[in-house]
C-alpha positions as CSV (number, residue, x, y, z in Angstrom):
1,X,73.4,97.7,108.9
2,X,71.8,101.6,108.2
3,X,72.3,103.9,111.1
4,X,68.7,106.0,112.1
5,X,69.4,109.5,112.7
6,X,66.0,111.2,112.6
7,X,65.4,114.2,115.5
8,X,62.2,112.6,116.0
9,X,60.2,109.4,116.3
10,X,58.5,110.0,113.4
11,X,60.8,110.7,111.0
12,X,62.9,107.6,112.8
13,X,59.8,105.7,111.6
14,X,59.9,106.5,108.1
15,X,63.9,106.4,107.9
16,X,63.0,102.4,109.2
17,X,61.2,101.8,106.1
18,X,63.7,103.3,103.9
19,X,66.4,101.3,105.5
20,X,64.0,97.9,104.7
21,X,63.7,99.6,101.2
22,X,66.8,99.6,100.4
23,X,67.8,96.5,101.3
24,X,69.3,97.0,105.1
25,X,69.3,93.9,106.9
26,X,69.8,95.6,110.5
27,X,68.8,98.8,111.9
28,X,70.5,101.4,114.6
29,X,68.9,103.3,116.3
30,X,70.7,106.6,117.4
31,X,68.3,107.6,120.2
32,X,70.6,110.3,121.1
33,X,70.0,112.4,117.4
34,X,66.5,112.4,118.8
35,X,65.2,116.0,120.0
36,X,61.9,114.2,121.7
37,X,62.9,111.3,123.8
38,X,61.0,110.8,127.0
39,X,63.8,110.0,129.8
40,X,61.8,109.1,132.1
41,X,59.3,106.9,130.5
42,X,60.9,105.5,127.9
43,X,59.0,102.9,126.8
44,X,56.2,103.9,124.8
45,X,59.0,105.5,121.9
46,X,60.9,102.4,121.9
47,X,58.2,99.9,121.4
48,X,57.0,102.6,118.5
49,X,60.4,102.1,116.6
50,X,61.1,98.7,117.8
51,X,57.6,97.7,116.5
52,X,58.5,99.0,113.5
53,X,61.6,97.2,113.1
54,X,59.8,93.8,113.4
55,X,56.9,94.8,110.9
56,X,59.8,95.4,108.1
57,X,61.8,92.0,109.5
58,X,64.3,94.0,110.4
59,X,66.5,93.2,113.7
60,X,67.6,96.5,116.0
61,X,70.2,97.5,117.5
62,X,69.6,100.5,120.5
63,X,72.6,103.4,120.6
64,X,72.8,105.9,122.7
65,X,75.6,107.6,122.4
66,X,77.1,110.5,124.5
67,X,78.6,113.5,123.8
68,X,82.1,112.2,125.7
69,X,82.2,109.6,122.8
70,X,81.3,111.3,119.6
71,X,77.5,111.1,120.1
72,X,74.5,113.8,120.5
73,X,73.5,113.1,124.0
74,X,74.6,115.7,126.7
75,X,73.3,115.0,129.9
76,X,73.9,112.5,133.0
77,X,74.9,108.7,132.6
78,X,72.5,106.7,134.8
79,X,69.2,107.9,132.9
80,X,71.0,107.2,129.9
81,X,71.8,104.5,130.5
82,X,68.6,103.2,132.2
83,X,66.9,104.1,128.5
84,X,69.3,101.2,127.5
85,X,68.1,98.5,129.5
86,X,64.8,99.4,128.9
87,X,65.3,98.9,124.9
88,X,66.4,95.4,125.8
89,X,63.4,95.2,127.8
90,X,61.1,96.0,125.2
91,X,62.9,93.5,122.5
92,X,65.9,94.7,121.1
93,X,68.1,92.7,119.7
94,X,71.1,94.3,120.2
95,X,72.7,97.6,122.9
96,X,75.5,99.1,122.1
97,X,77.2,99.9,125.3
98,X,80.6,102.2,125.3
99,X,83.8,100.5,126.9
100,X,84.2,103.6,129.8
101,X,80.2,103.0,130.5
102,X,80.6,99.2,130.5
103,X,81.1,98.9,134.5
104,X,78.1,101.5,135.3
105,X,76.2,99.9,133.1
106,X,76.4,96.3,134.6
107,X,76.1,97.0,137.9
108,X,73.2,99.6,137.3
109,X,69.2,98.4,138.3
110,X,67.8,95.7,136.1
111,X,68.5,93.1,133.9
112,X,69.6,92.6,130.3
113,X,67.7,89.6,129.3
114,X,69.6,87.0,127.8
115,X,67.6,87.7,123.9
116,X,69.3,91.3,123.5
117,X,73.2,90.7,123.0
118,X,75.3,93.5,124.6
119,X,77.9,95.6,122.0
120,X,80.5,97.0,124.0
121,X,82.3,99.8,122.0
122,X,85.1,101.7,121.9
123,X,85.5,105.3,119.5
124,X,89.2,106.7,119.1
125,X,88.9,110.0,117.1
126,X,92.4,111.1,116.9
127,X,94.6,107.3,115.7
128,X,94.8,103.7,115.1
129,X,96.4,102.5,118.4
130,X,99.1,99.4,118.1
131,X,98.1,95.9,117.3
132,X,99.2,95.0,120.7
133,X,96.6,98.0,122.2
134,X,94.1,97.0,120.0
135,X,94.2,93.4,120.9
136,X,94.2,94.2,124.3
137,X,90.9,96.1,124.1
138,X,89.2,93.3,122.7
139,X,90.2,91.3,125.7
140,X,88.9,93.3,128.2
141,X,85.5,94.1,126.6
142,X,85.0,90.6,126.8
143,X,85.9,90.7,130.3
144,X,83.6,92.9,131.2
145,X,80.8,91.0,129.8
146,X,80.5,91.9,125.7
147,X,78.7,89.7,123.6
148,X,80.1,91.4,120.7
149,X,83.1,94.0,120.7
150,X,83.0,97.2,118.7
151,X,86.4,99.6,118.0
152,X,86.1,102.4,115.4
153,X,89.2,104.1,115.1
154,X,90.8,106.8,112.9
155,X,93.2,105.7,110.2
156,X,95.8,108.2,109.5
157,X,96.9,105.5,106.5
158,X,95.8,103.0,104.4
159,X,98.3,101.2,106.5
160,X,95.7,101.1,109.5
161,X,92.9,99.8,107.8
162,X,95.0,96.6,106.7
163,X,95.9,96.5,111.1
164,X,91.6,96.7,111.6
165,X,91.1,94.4,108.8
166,X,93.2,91.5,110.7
167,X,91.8,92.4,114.3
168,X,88.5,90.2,114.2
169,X,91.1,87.0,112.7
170,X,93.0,87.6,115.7
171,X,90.3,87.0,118.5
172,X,90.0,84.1,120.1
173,X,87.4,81.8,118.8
174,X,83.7,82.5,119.2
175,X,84.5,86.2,119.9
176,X,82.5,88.6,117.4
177,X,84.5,91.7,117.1
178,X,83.5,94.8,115.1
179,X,86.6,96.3,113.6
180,X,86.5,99.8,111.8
181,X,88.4,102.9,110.8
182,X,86.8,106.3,110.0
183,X,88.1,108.6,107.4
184,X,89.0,108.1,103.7
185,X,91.7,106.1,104.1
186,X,89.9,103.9,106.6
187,X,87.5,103.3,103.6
188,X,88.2,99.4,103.0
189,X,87.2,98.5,106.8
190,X,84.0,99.0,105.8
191,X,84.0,97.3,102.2
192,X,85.9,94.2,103.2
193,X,84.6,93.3,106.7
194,X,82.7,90.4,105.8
195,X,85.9,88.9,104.3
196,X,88.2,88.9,106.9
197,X,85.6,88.0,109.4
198,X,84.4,91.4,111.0
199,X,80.6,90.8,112.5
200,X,79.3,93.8,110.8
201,X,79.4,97.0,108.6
202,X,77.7,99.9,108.6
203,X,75.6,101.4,105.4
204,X,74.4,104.9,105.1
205,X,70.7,105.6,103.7
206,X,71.9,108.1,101.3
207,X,75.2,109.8,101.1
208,X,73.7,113.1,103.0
209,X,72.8,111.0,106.0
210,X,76.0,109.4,106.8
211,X,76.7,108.8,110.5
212,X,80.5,108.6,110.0
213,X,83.4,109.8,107.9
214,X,83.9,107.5,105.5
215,X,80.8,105.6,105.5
216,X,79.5,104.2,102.0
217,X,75.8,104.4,100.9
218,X,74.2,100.9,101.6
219,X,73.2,100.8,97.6
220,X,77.1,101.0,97.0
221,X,77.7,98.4,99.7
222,X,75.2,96.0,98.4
223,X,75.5,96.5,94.5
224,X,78.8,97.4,94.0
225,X,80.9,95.7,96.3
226,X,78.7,93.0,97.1
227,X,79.3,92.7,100.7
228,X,76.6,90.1,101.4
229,X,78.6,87.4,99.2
230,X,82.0,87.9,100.9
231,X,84.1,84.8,101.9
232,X,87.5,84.7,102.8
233,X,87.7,83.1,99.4
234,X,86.9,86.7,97.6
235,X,89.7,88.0,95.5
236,X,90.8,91.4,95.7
237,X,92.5,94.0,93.7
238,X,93.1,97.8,94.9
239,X,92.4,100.9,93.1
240,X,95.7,102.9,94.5
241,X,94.7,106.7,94.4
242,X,96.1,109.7,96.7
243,X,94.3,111.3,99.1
244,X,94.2,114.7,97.6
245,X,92.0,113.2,95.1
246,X,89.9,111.7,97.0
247,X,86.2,112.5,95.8
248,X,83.1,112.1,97.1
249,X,81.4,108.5,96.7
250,X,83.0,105.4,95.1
251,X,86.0,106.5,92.3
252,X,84.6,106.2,88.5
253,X,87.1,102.8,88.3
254,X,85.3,101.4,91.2
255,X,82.2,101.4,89.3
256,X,83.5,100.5,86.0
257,X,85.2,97.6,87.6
258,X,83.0,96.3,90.0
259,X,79.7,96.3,87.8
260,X,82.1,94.1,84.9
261,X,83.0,91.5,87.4
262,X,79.7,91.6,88.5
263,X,78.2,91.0,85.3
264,X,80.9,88.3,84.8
265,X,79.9,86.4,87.8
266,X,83.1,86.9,89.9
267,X,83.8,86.0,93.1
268,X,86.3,89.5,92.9
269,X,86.1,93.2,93.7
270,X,87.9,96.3,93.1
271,X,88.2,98.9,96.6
272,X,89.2,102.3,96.6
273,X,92.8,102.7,98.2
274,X,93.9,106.2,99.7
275,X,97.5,106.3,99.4
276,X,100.6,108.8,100.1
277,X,103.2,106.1,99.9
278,X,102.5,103.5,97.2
279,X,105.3,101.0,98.5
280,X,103.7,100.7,101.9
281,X,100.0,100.2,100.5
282,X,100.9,97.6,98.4
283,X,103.0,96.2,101.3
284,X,99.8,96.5,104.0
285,X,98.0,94.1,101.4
286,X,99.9,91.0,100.4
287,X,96.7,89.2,99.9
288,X,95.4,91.9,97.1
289,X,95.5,90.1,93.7
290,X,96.5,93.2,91.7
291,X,96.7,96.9,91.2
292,X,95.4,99.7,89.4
293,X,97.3,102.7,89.9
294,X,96.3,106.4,89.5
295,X,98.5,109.5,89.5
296,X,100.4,110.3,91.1
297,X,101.9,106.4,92.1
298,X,101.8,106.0,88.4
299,X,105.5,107.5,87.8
300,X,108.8,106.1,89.2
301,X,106.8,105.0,92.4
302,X,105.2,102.1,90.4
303,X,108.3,100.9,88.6
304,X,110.4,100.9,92.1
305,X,108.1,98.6,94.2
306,X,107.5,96.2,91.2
307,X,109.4,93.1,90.6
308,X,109.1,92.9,86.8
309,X,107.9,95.5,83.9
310,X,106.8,94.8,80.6
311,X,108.2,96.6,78.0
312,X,105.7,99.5,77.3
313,X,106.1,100.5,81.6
314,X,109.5,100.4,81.2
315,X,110.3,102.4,78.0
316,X,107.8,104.8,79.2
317,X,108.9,104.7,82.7
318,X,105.2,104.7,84.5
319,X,103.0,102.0,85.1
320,X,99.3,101.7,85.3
321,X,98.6,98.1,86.6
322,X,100.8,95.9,89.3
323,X,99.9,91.8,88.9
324,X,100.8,89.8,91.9
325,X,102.1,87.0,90.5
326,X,101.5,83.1,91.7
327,X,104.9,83.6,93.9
328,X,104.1,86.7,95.1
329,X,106.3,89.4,92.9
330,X,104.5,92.0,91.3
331,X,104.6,92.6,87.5
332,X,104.4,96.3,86.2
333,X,101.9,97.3,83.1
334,X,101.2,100.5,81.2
335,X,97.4,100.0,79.3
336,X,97.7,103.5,78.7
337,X,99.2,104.2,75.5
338,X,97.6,101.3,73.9
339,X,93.8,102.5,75.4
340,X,94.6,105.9,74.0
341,X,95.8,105.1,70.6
342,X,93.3,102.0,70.3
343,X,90.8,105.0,71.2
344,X,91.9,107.9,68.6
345,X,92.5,105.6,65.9
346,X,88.5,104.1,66.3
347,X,87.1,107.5,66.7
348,X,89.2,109.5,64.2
349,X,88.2,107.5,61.2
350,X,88.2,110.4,58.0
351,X,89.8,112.9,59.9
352,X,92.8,112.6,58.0
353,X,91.0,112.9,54.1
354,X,92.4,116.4,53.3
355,X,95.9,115.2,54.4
356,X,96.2,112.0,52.3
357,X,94.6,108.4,53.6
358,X,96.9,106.1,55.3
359,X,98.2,103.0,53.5
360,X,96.1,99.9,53.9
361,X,97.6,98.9,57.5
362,X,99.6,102.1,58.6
363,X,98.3,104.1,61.1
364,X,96.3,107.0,60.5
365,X,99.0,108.9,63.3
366,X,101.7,107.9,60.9
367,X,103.7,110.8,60.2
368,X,101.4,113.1,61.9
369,X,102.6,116.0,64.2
370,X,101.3,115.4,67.9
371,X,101.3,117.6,70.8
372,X,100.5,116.2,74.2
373,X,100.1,118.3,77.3
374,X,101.4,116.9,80.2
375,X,104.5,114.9,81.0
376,X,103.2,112.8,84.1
377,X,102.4,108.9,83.9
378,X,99.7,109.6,81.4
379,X,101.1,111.8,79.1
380,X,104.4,109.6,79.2
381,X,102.1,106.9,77.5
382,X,100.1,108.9,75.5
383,X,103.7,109.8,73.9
384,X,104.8,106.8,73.9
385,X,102.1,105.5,72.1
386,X,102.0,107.8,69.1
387,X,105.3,107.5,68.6
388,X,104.9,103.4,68.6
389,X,102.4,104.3,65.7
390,X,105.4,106.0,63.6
391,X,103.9,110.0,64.9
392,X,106.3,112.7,65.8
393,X,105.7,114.0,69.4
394,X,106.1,117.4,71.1
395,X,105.4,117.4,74.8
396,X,105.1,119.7,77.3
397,X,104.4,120.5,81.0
398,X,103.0,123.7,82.9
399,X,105.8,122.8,85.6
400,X,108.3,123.4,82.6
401,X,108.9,127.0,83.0
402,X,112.1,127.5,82.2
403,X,114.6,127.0,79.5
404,X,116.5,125.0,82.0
405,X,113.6,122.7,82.8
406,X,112.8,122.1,79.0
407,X,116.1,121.0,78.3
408,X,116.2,118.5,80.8
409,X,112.4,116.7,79.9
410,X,113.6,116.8,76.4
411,X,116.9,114.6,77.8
412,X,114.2,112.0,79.7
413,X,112.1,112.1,76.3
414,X,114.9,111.4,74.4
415,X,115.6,108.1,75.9
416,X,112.3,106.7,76.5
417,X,111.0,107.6,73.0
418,X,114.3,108.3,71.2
419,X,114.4,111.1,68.4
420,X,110.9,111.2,67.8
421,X,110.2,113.4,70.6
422,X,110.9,116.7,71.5
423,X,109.9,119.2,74.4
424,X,108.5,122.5,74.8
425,X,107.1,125.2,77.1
426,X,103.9,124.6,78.3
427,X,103.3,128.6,77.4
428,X,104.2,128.4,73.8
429,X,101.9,125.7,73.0
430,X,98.8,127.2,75.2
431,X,99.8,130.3,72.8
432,X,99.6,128.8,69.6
433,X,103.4,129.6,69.0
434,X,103.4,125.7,68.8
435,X,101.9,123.7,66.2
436,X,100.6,120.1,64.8
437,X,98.1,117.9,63.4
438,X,96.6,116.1,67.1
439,X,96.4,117.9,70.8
440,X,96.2,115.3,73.5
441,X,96.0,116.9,76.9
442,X,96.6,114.4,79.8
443,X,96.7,116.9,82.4
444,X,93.3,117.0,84.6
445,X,91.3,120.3,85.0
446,X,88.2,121.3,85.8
447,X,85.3,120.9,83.1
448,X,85.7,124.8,82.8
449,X,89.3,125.5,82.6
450,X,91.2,124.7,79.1
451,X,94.9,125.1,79.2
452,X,94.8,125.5,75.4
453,X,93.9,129.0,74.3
454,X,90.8,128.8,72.2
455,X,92.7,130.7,69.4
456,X,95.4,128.2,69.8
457,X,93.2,125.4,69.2
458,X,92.4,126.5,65.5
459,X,96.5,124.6,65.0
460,X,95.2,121.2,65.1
461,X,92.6,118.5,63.3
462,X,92.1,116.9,66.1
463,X,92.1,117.7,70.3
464,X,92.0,114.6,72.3
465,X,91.0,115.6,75.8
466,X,91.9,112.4,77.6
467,X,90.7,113.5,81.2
468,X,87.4,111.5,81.9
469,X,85.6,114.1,83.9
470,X,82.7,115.0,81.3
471,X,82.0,114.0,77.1
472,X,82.1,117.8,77.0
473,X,84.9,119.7,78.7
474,X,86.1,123.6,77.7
475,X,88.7,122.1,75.8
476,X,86.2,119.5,73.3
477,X,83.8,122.3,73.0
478,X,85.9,125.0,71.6
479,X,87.8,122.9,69.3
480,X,84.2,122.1,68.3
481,X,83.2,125.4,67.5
482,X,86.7,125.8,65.7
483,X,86.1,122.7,63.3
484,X,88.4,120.4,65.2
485,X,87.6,116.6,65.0
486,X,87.5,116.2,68.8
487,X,88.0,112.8,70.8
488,X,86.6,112.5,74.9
489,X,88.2,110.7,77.2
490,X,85.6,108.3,77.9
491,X,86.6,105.9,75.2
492,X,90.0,105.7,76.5
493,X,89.1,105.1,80.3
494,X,86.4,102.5,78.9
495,X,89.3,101.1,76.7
496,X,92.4,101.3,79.2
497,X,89.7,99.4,82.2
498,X,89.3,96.5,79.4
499,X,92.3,96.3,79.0
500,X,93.4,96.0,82.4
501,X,90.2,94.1,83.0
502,X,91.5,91.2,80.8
503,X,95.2,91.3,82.2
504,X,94.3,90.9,86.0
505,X,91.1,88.4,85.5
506,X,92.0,86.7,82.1
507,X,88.2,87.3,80.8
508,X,86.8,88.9,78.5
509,X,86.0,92.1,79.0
510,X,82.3,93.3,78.7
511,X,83.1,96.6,77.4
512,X,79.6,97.7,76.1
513,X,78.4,97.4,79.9
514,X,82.1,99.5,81.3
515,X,81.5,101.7,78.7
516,X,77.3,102.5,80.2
517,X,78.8,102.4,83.8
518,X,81.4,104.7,82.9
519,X,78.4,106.7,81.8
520,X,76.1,106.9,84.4
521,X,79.1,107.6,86.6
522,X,80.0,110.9,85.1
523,X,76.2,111.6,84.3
524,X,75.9,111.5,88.4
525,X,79.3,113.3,89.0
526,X,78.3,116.2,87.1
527,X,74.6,116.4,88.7
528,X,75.5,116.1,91.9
């Protein structure tokens, strides 16, 4: 369902036809956005947009929502009210009704006729009550007459989106129930409805005309997360990120994920998770099949709520992908370090003539001098992998400021990639007092910022910027203009989501189509 939010009939009008445009299969109309309704006659504005509703086949649901409960509309009750009955009147389908109205409204002059089903709905802006207060509210909208009950809440965690999730499953049967939660981490409310049985969701027109936090476009709902082919049947995996990175519209891995299981013909989807705590998101969501995991639940975190690590995850000591296995324990993966070296091997090709070809099956990083930036989850794989290839590694962190602090990541270094790494301070390396053959930052930054000094730069063959923000960040452009081989991180991303990809579904990947998505994802990031 698209909400209407025009500030006057006509522009409601045309928004009606976008909504049918784009696919909406139920309208709401907010008349309480509108600057030009006629209180006391009514009539002649709803039968325009309600006439308009039936020429695009398009049922309607009538809001009108007061200021006391998050809505536009700042004067008296009764005449507010009254506009109600008179949208059932003149053929809506559905009213929306709020809980603390509900009595007023029923014992108010005239009739709803027995066509327009009554929404009775409930808005908390501040939490997610308890189950048990939650449950109870459902009860007594039905009590007081609902033919379908409505409660949008606030999730303060991931946590409460899991508790709306299960509300409509616990009504009694034959009760429709409308369970949501507003805000980024009440995000999967209002991706997974359908599957755990809630009566609706709601879809904005464009991203700009949103009607609540939260609240996905209804291309995204339709295309990428396919909300219209639900069943409890769906499988499930999480995209776990934190909410400091939380970014407008659906995460890059979303898109990458969705349109390859899309393409495969999979009854599965990837959701956007915002999590502090990775142990209770993963606990909120037993039925999720699997994991990806971003930084920062990547390091440690991942390790401590798995069951089992392979041996990449736990020699590197972050993991990148949790597998619910068939009894329920969770397996621990790192597609990193493979996706990165897979990635600069493939791309490097001849970058290595002046210094002597590799043997005929040795790595081209064999031998080689690498210095990663970055000692988080991914630069702990990016390490770890060049070492696997037979490369020395010299790592370093801008939180490494100290002698101190250097001394002790060369100690964790040590015994996750043995002698063939060493540590340094982030400074000496951004000054060139630090050198090799390959620079490999893992650390994200802004398209603009580099935290390699350009002189610094003219050290190295090759600069690896593994961040997948843009093909062309600071970094890749002035160890262009220096000569520098350079490597984006779009190959790894596209390599790294095959990867995992493969693991969690046990298809093949279609990279050529993850690799377009990937694409058209930053190509619409960077435009926006």
């Amino acid at each position: 369902m698209s909400s209407v939010t025009a500030d006057t009939v006509d522009g409601a009008l045309a928004e009606i036809g976008e909504a049918a445009h784009l696919g909406a299969d139920l309208v709401e109309l907010r008349l309480d956005f509108l600057t030009d309704i006629d209180l006391l006659d009514p009539t002649p504005m709803l039968e325009r947009m309600l006439g308009a509703c039936e020429t695009a086949l398009l049922p309607a649901l009538v809001t009108f929502r007061p200021m006391w409960e998050g809505g536009q509309y700042s004067g008296p009750d009764l005449p507010r009210l009254a506009v109600l009955k008179a949208a059932a009147g003149a053929g809506a389908q559905y009213i929306d009704v709020e809980h603390l109205a509900a009595g007023s409204f029923f014992s108010s002059e005239g009739e709803v006729p027995s066509s327009t089903a009554v929404i009775i709905s409930h808005h908390n802006y501040s939490e997610t009550p308890s189950d048990e207060a939650l449950e109870a509210l459902v009860e007594d909208m039905f009590d007081e007459g609902a033919d379908i009950a409505k409660i949008a809440t606030t999730a303060k965690c991931v946590e409460d989106s899991a508790r709306m999730l299960a509300l409509p499953g616990k009504a009694p049967g034959g009760w429709l129930v409308i369970a949501l939660a507003m805000g980024e981490a009440g995000l999967p409310t209002r991706l997974l409805a359908p599957k755990f049985g809630g009566y609706l969701i709601f879809g904005a027109l464009s991203a700009e005309e949103s009607s609540a936090t939260g609240q996905s476009t209804i291309a995204e709902l339709r295309r990428l997360y396919r909300v219209h082919s639900q069943t409890e049947d769906t499988k499930v995996f999480g995209i776990v990120d934190s909410p400091a990175a939380a970014v407008r519209g659906p995460p890059w891995s979303a898109v990458l994920h969705n349109a390859a299981l899309a393409a495969a013909g999979m009854d599965t989807i990837y959701v956007p998770l915002c999590a502090d705590d990775l142990r209770s998101c993963l606990d909120a969501f037993p039925c999720f099949s699997g994991f990806c995991l971003t930084a920062p639940h990547q390091v440690l975190a991942a390790l401590e709520c798995a069951d089992e690590a392979d041996r990449s995850a736990a020699r590197i000591g972050a993991a990148d992908t949790l597998q619910r296995q068939t009894d329920g324990r969770l397996q621990a993966y790192n597609t990193e370090w493979a996706a990165a070296v897979s990635a600069l091997e493939a791309a490097l090709g001849g970058a290595w003539c002046n210094a002597g070809s590799p043997q005929k099956g040795e790595s081209a990083l064999r031998g080689k001098c690498v210095v990663v930036v970055g000692a988080g989850g991914a630069g702990r794989a990016l390490a770890f992998g060049v070492v696997e290839k037979g490369a020395r590694v010299i790592v370093c962190d801008r939180q490494v400021t100290s002698s101190a602090l250097q001394q002790q990541m060369a100690g964790i270094l040590a015994i996750s990639l043995g002698s063939g790494a060493s540590a340094v301070k982030h400074a000496d390396v951004a000054a060139g007092r630090v050198a090799g053959d390959v620079l490999i930052n893992s650390m994200p930054a802004c398209m603009e910022e580099s935290l390699v000094s350009a002189a610094a730069l003219s050290c190295y063959r090759v600069v690896l910027d593994a961040t997948c923000t843009s093909l062309q960040t600071r970094l890749l452009r002035e160890a262009q203009e220096l000569g520098c081989a350079t490597v984006s991180g779009l190959e790894i991303s596209v390599t790294q989501a095959a990867q995992q990809f493969e693991l969690l579904t046990g298809a093949p990947a279609p990279v050529a189509l993850m690799r377009q998505a990937t694409l058209e994802r930053m190509h619409a990031t960077n435009n926006a």
